[in-house]
C-alpha positions, 0 to 999 in steps of 0.5 A: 262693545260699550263704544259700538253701544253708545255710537248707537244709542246716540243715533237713536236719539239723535234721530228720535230729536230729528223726527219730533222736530220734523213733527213740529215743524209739519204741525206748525205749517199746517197751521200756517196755511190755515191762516187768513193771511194766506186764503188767496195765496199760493204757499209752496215749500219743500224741505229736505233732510240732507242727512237722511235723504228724506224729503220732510215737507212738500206743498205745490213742489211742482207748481211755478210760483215767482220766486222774486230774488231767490232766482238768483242762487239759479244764475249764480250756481250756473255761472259758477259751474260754467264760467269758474269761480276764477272768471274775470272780466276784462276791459280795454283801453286802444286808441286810434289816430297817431301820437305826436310829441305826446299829443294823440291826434284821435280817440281813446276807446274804451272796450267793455265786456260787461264788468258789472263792478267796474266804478263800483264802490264795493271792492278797493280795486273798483272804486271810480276814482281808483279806475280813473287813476288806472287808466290815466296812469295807462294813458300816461305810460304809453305816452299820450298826454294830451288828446284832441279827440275824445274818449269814446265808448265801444260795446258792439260786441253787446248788443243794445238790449239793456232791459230785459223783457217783462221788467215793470215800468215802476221798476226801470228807472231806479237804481234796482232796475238799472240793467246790464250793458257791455259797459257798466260804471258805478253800477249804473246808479246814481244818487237823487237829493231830494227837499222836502216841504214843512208841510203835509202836501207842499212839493218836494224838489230836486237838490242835487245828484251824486256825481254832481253831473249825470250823463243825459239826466233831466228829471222833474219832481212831482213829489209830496211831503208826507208825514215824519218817519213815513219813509221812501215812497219815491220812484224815478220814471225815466224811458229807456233811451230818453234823458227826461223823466219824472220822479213821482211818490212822497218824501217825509216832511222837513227832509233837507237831503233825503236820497234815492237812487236812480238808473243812469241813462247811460253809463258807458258815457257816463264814465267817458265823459268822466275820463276825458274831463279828467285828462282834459283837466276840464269840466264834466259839464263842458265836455259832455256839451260838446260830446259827439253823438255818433263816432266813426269807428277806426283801426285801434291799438289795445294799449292796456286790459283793466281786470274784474274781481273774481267771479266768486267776490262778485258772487258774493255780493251778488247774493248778499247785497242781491244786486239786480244788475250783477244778475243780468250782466252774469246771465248775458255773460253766459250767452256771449262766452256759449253762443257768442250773442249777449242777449238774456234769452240766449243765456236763459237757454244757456242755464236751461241746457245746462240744469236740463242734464240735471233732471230739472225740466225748462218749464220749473225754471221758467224765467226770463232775466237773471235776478229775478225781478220781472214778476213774470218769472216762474219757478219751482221750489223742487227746482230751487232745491235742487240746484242747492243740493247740487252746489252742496257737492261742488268745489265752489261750494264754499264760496257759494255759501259764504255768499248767503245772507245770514237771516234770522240765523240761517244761510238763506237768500231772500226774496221780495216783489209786489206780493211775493216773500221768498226764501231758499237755503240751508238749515244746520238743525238742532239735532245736528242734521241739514236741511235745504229748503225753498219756501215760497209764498205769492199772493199774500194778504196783509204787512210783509213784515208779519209774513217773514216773521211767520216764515221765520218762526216755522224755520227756527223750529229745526 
């Protein structure tokens, strides 16, 4: 009896702990909306007690704000669901013509299926040098030394749309913007030295790249020096399709190696010049000179299947390290394996039908890429809630939340564009009880800085 006495005695405090910090908190936030910082804004939030069921705070749960990268937990709890947490992506390596005394008399083609790791310095396996070594070792093995054609690349089972509509011109040409292809290398980014002057206003050049060759790449600086310690405001614009461009903004003074990062022009080649260099045993440069534009497609033998981290390694720094392209290339991944089209307005119907089940009408998500960086995207924060519960109680739940930054002491993915702070995820609160929340803010005045700190503090009162 004096057990049964305690076990109730200690919900009721417990719960009396609950609901004092769940008064502070919904204090605390009418406060926040009072404040200047957020006249024009559009502040959505909905909070919810897991433990009790009861919904703690609601403000504009309906209403579709930009959610910036917090779209992201939508993508990757969809392709979890659908795809497994043990999905993969494989790549091929076939050849056409014939071999003859170790000689190949033809091409070697590379087949993608839209590996967004393949070359990616995130995992041991997919290191660029790593996969070079792969294939050259399974070129080796079937016999081909030598080769008088090329390496050539296939990715007609994609098609060519690599950015999806409403992604900014800003945007595009750096390495957040670099879209998803059949065949992706090395994330599709590269790395941009720039050299600044001693001065305030004296130009900025161009040092170098990392790798020391990119494929299609000619950039001209229109870069400033700026003041000591005033940061990256550099952005490459480079058209789609087009190998010259520009790269615009301003780099702090005496800066002798400053790095930026870019979207490759083209990827796929990228890694067939980088092949056939190496088994040619001669320069990327040479090659890519005398690189074929179009190629004629032949009858090819696969000679060996390169294969992904799993899907939930990939997912992990999908949401961790929010990489854009991972999105993207998870979303037409979707679309090819449920309606045989790579196209990220098929995979966007694909996620619709599939939360449509869920009770989560298309229009509170009402997207148009898979990470959430076009700022035309619009989502509901009941929504966000929503899938977040929903992956609670799945079995790949586990590697979901493990995926989720830890900010400020809390498992939430964020979010960021021009304008917009975002934040969605789980809170084990003080008395012990949890929480899932999405908080949203669009249209902001003042420092973000001073924004997260705001959003921070009324979330660490739980």
């Amino acid at each position: 009896m004096r057990k049964l006495f305690i076990i109730a005695l200690t919900f009721v405090i417990t719960s009396a702990f609950a609901q004092t910090n769940e008064s502070r908190f919904n204090s605390v936030f009418a406060n926040l909306c009072n404040d200047s910082t957020f006249k024009h804004a559009t502040i959505s939030l909905y909070l919810v007690n897991t433990t009790t069921g009861k919904t703690v705070t609601q403000m504009n749960t309906e209403v579709g704000v930009a959610p910036a990268s917090c779209q992201k937990v939508i993508t990757a709890s969809t392709a979890l669901s659908l795809l497994g947490e043990n999905y993969s992506y494989k790549t091929t390596l076939a050849y056409s013509g014939k071999i003859v005394n170790k000689v190949l008399h033809g091409n070697i083609i590379i087949h993608g299926s839209g590996d967004p790791t393949l070359g990616s310095w995130r995992y041991d396996q997919t290191k660029e040098d790593r996969v070079i070594e792969d294939f050259k070792e399974a070129i080796s093995r079937e016999g081909i030394n030598a080769l008088t054609g090329h390496v050539i690349v296939d990715e007609s089972n994609w098609n060519t749309e690599v950015t999806p509509d409403g992604w900014i011109w800003q945007d595009i040409g750096n390495y957040y913007g670099a879209g998803a292809r059949s065949l992706n290398w090395r994330e599709n980014q590269y790395d941009l030295f720039l050299h600044s002057g001693s001065k305030i206003g004296d130009p900025v050049s161009i040092a170098g790249t990392k790798p020391e060759f990119v494929y299609g790449l000619h950039l001209k600086s229109k870069v400033t020096s700026a003041a000591k310690g005033s940061g990256d405001n550099n952005y490459i614009y480079l058209p789609l399709g087009h190998s010259y461009g520009y790269v615009r903004g301003t780099t702090p003074v005496n800066e002798n190696h400053f790095t930026i990062s870019g979207a490759m022009p083209d990827p796929g080649i990228q890694l067939a010049v980088t092949l056939e260099a190496t088994l040619k045993h001669k320069s990327i440069e040479s090659i890519a000179k005398n690189y074929p534009v179009k190629f004629q497609v032949l009858p090819a033998k696969v000679f060996y299947t390169y294969t992904s981290p799993l899907l939930d390694q990939i997912v992990l720094h999908f949401l961790r390290r929010s990489i854009n392209l991972y999105g993207e290339a998870l979303i037409k991944s979707l679309a090819y394996q449920f309606t045989g089209t790579a196209a990220t307005d098929s995979g966007v119907n694909v996620i619709h039908r599939f939360w449509k089940d869920k009770d989560i009408q298309p229009y509170s998500i009402n997207i148009i890429d898979g990470s959430g960086l076009s700022p035309s995207n619009r989502v509901t924060t009941k929504a966000l809630v929503t899938v977040m519960e929903y992956a609670r109680k799945q079995s790949w739940f586990p590697a979901f939340y493990e995926a989720l930054p830890t900010i400020s002491g809390i498992k939430m993915k964020s979010g960021s564009i021009n304008g917009v702070i975002s934040y969605t995820g789980y809170i084990k609160g003080k008395n012990n009880n949890d929480y899932t929340f999405s908080f949203v803010i669009n249209n902001y005045d003042g420092s973000g800085n001073d924004v997260r700190h705001k959003m921070w503090d009324l979330l660490g009162i739980l």
